[in-house]
Phi, psi and omega in degrees: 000302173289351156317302185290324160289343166301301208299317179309319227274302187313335189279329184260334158295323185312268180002269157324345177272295170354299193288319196281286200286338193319179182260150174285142148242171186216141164291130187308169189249208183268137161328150154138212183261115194300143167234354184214170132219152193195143174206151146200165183292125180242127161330331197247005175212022199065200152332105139242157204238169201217147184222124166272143145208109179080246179244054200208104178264129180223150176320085098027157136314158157269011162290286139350275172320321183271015188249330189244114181260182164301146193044045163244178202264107157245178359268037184295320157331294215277349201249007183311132175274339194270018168313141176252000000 
């Protein structure tokens, strides 16, 4: 019986870790050249980032953001291989 409740226990952590730590996505935003970036801290959710291209701003990775600069093409940005 405590066996079977470790395995259980182990089994929903298992889970929760899986579900909790994934990498975030976001829907890409339009193809064309960044004109703007902005992030900022919120308490109840961290850090979130915004990639402008033209007039249309949409939400990022923090990946995403150190990745994509002023004037660079995206989402040609997002495909950099020299992450360290």
């Amino acid at each position: 019986m405590n066996r079977s409740i470790r395995l259980a226990a182990l089994a929903v952590l298992g889970i929760l870790l899986l579900t909790a730590c994934g990498p975030k996505t976001y829907p890409p935003g339009p193809e064309g050249k960044v004109t703007k970036r902005s992030s900022a801290y919120y308490k109840s959710g961290g850090w979130r980032y915004w990639l402008t291209v033209g007039d249309t701003k949409f939400r990022v990775t923090r990946d995403d953001y150190r990745d994509c600069f002023h004037n660079s093409s995206y989402p040609a940005c997002t495909q950099r291989t020299d992450r360290g």
